[in-house]
N, C-alpha and C positions, 0 to 999 in steps of 0.2 A: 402675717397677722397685722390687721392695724396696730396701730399706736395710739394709747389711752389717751387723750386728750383733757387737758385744762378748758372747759368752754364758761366763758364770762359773758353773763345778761346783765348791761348794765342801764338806769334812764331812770325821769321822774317819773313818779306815782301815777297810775293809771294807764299805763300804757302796755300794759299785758305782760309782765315782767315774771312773774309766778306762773299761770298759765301755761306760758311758751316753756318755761323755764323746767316745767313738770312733765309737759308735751315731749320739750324736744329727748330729755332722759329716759323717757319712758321708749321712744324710735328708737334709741342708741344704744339701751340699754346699762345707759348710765346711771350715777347716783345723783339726786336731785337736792340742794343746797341752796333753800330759802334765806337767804341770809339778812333780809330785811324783817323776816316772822322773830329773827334772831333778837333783833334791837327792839323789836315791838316787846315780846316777852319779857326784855329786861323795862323797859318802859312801864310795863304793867306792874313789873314787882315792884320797882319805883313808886309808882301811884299807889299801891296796898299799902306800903312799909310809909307811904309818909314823906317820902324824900324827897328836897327840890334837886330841881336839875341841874344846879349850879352845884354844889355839896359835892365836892369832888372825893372827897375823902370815903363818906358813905356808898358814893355810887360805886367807887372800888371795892370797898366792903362787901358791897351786896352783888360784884360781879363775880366774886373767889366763892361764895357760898352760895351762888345761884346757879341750877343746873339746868341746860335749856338742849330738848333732843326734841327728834322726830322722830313717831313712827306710822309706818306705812304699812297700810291694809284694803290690798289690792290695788285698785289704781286711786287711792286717799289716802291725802301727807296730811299726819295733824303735830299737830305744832305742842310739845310736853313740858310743861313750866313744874319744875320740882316734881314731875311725874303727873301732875295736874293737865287735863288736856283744855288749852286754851285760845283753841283753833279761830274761835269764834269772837271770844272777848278784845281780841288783841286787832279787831277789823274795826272796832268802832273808830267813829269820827276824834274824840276826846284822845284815845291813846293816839291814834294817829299825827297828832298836833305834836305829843307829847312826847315821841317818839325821835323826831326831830330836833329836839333840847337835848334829850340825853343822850343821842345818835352823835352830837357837838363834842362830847366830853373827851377828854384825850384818852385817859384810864379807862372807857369804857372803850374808847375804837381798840385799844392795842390791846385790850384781854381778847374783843370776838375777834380781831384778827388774827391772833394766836389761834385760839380755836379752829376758825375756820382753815387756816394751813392745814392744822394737821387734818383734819377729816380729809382735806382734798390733794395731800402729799403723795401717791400716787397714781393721781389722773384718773379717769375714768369718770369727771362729777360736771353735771352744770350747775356753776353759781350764778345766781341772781343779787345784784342790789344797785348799789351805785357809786361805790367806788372800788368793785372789784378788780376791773382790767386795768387801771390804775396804779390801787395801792396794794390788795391785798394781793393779785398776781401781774404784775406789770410783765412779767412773761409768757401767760397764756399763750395755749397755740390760737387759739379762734376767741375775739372779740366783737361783742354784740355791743350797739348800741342804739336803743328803742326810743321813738318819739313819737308825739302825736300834741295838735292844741288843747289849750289848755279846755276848751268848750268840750272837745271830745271827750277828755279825759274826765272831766266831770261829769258828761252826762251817763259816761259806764258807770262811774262812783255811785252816783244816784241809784240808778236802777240796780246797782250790786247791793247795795243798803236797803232801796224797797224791798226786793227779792227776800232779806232778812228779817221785815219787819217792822225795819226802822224808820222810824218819822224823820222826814228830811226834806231841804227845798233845793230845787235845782240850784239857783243862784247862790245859795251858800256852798254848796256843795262845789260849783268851780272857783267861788272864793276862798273856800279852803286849801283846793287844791294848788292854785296862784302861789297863795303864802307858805304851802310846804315847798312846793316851787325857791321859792325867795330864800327858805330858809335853808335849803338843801344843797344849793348853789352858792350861800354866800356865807358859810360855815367857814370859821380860818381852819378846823381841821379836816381833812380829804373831801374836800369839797365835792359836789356832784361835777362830772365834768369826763368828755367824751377823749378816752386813750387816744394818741396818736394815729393808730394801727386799727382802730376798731372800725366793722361797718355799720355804718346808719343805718337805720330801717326805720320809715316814719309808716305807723300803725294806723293815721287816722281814716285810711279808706280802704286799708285791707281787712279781712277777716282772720282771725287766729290760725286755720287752715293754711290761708295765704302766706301769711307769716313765718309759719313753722316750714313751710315749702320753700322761701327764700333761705334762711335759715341752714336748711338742710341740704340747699344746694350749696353754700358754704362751707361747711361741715366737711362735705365730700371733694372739693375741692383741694381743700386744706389736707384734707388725708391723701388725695393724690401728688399732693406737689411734696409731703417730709417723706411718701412710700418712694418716689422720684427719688428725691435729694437720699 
């Protein structure tokens, strides 16, 4: 029988990190571990209740008494804020800015990465974010790490946002993404930044198919070389 596997998706914004990350669980028949929808939702409660992002005291407060799940119906992960489903709200461009502020906060990294252990303390899960195969499992069996320029990655942002309805302009939209960039990368706490161990994969001329086929020849690899060992 194989062996459950730790699988970590990590990289900046835009570069198909949910997606694959939903894709590849779904092949494996793993559990799928958005862990970026995780900070977005606390970002959100943040924005309702009022709170800055600096307010460390608060934003602990409201990580002990905020309760953030998934559930899945069929092959659709929506994202559950206090049982509130807020799949949709926590995509905009505003929490996304704002998401990265309170993503900064020490109190808020070490409650979801408590969290996030234990959901994934027996293997079988792919997580997504960006400082998974890093900090929250620096022992993962299999480590992803996804890239793509910033132009590409902007211009999926865009049409992910027309697709919703939302009024937007391309050129903001990769300057947006730039500055989540900046911000995600130059945080003093787990900063964005690629594990030792992990394999590259730059997204900007393959297609998500492609992607999850590299990926998954990975995957199978890794399970032949610990069913070896």
């Amino acid at each position: 029988m194989n062996k459950k596997l730790i699988i970590t998706i990590d990289g900046p914004s835009g570069v198909g990190k949910s997606t694959l990350s939903k894709l590849l669980a779904q092949e494996l028949g793993y559990l799928n571990l958005d862990t970026g929808a995780m900070y977005r939702a606390l970002a959100l409660a943040a924005f309702r209740a009022q709170i800055d992002s600096q307010d460390d005291t608060a934003l602990e407060k409201l990580c002990n008494a905020t309760h953030i799940s998934f559930e899945h119906i069929g092959d659709t992960e929506r994202v559950l804020l206090n049982g509130e489903d807020v799949s949709e709200l926590i995509r905009t461009p505003q929490i996304s800015m704002l998401t990265a502020e309170v993503a900064a906060n020490r109190a808020v990294r070490q409650a979801m990465v408590k969290r996030q252990r234990e959901l994934a303390v027996e293997g079988g899960v792919v997580l997504e974010g960006r400082d998974i195969g890093t900090v929250v499992f620096p022992h993962a069996e299999v480590k992803i790490f996804l890239v793509a320029s910033s132009e590409v990655r902007g211009r999926r942002r865009f049409l992910e946002l027309q697709a919703r309805g939302m009024e937007t302009d391309l050129a903001r939209t990769v300057s947006d993404v730039e500055a989540r960039d900046l911000a995600d990368y130059s945080r003093d706490i787990s900063p964005l930044r690629k594990a030792d161990d992990a394999v590259v994969i730059d997204t900007s001329e393959l297609s998500i198919r492609e992607t999850l086929e590299h990926i998954l020849a990975f995957v199978e690899q890794k399970q032949s070389q610990l069913t070896e060992g």
